[in-house]
C-alpha positions in Angstrom: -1.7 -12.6 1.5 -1.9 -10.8 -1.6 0.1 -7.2 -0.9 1.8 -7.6 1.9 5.5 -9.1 2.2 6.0 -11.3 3.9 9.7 -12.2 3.1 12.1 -12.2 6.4 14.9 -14.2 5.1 16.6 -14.4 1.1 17.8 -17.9 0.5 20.9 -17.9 -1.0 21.5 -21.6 -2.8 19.8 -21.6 -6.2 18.1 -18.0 -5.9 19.0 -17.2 -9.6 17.5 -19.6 -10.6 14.3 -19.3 -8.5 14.7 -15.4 -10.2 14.8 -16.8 -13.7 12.1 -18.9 -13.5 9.7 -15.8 -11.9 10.9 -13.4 -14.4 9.6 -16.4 -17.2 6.2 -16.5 -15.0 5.6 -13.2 -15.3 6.4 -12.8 -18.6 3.6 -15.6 -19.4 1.5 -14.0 -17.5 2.0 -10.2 -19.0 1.9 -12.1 -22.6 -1.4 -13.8 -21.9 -3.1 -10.7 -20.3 -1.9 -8.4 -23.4 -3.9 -11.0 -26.1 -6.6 -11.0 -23.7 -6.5 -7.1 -23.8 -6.1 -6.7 -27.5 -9.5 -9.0 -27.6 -11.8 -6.5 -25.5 -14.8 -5.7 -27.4 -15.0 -1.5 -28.4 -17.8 -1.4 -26.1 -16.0 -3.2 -22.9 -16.9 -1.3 -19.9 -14.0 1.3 -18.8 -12.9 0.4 -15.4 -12.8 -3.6 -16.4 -10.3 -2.1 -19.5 -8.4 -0.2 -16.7 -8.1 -2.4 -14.0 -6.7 -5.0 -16.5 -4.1 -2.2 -17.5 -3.4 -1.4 -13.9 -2.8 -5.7 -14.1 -0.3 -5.1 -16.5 1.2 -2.2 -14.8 1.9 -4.2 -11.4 3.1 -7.6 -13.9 6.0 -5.1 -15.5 7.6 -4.1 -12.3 8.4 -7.7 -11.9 10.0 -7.5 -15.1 11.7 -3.8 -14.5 9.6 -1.9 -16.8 9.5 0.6 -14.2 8.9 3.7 -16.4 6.2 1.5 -18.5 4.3 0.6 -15.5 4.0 4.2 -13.9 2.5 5.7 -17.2 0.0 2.8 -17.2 -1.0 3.2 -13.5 -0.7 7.3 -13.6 -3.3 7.4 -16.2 -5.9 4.6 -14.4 -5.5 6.1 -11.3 -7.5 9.3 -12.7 -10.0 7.2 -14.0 -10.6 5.1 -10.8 -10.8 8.2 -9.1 -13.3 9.9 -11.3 -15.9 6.5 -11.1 -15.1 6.7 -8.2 -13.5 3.1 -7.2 -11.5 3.9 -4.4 -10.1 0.3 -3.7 -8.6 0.4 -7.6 -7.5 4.2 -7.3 -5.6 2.6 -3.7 -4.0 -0.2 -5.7 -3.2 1.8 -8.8 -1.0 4.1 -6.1 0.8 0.3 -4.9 2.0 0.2 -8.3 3.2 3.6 -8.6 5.4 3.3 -5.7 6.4 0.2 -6.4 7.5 1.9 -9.9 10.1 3.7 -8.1 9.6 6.9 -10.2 10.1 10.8 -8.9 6.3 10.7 -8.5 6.1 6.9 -6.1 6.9 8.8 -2.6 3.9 11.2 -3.3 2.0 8.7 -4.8 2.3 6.6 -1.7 0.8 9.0 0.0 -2.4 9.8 -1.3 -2.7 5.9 -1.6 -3.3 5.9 2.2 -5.2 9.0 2.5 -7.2 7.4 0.3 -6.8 4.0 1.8 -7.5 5.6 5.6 -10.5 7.3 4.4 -12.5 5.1 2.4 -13.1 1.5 3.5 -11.2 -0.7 0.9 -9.3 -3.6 1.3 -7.6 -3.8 4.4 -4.6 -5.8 3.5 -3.8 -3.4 0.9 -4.7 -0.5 3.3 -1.8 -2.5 5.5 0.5 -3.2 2.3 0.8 0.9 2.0 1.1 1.5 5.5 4.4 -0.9 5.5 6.1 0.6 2.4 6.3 3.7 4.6 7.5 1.7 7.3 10.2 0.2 5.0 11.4 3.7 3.8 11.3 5.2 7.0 14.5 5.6 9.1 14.7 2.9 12.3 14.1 6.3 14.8 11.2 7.8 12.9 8.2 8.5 14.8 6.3 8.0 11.2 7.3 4.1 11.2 5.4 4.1 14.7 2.2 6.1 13.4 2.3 4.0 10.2 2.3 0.6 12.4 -0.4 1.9 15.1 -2.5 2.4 12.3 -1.9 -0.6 10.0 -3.0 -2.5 14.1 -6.3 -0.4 13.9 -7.5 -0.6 10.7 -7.1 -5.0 10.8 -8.8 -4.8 13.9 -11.2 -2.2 13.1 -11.7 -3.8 8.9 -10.8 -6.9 8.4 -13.2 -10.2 7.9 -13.3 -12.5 10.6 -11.7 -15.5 7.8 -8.7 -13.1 7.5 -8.7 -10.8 10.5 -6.0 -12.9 12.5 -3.6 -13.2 10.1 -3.7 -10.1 9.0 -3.8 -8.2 12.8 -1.4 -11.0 13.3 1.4 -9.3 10.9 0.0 -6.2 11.5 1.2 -6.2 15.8 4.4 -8.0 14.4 5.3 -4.7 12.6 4.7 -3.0 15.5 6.8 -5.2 17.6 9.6 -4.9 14.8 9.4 -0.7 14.8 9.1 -0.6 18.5 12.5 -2.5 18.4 14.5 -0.7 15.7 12.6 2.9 17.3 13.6 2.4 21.1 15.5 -1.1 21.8 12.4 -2.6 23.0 12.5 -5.8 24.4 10.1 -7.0 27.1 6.5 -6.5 27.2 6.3 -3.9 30.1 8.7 -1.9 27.8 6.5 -2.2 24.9 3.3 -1.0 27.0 5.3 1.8 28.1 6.6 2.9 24.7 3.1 2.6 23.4 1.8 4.8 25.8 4.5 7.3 25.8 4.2 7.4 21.6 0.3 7.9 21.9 0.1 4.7 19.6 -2.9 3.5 21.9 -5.6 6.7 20.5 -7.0 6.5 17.0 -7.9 10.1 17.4 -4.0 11.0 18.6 -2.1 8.9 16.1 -4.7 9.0 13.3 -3.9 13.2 13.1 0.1 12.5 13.3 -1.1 10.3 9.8 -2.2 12.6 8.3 1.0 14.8 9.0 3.2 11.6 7.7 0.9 12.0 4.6 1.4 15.5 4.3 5.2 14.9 4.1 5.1 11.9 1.6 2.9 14.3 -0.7 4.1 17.7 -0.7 2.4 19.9 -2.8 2.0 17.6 -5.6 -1.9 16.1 -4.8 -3.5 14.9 -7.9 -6.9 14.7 -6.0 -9.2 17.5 -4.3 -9.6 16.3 -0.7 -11.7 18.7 0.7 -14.1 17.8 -2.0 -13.8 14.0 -1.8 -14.6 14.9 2.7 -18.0 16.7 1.5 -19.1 13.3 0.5 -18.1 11.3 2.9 -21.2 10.0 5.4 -19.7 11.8 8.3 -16.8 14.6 7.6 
């Protein structure tokens, strides 16, 4: 899968080198997409320039140009949003947390608002929804809203060629939360803890989303919601 990690275990014989070698794969890669960018014709169409900048963006946090890579991504992300190409605008907010600037936790956010309320991608939608499990503390009812939803929106999104894989990880971060939340252990305890955290409702859990989202955010929203709802097919 594309986003999502799926790394459980760090091997420890010859992992520098396996980190060398990436960092020279990447760098190939970054070098190759820069020529191929500096050949764009005048007239190229905007969002195939930015989405090859937003390329470059995600290539240089392999390479720990951190700062680089959230200038590059903060600037597409506006222009995804105004042509209105949610699934880019999503992926541009990836790279912006993965940056690990003072913006990336309220970035993160508006990724899966975003993400939630447009149908995009679902492995990305998923991708988000586990960086918030991941920065999350092991007793935070947020790690369990962020799981319940990454389960519904696999089931409720994903392509039947991909949907068992990805519901697959999806209920095995759910599994993992529900162990580092409560101790949870046997299935009858699991039931029980899903029932008694209201993980079972979209219309319960979905709301406490959107009060995770609120946190990750703040004040700082670089998009007009209210707005964006007025278009939406059903508000």
């Amino acid at each position: 899968m594309e986003y999502l990690n799926e790394n459980v275990m760090i091997g420890s014989s010859g992992e520098g080198d396996d980190i060398d070698v990436s960092t020279a794969t990447i760098e190939s890669q970054l070098i190759a997409l820069e020529e191929r960018y500096k050949e764009l014709p005048e007239n190229v169409n905007l969002l195939d320039k930015a989405f090859m900048e937003l390329q470059m963006a995600r290539l240089m946090i392999g390479l720990d140009r951190h700062q680089e890579s959230w200038s590059i991504a903060r600037q597409v992300f506006d222009i995804f949003i105004h042509e209105q190409d949610w699934e880019k605008a999503v992926d541009a907010c990836d790279v912006l947390f993965l940056s690990e600037q003072e913006g990336s936790i309220g970035a993160l956010g508006q990724g899966i608002w975003l993400a939630v309320t447009y149908p995009i991608d679902p492995e990305l939608t998923v991708a988000l929804l586990q960086h918030v499990i991941e920065e999350t503390p092991d007793n935070s009812d947020g790690a369990a809203v962020a799981a319940a939803t990454a389960v519904y929106i696999a089931e409720l999104r994903a392509e039947d060629d991909k949907k068992d894989n990805l519901l697959f990880f999806a209920n095995q971060m759910l599994g993992q939360v529900s162990r580092r939340h409560s101790d949870i252990e046997t299935q009858e305890q699991f039931e029980f803890w899903i029932e008694k955290m209201e993980l079972s409702d979209p219309s319960k859990f979905l709301v406490r989303l959107r009060n995770v989202v609120d946190v990750l955010v703040q004040d700082d929203w670089w998009i007009d919601r209210d707005e964006l709802q007025k278009t939406l097919p059903v508000n």
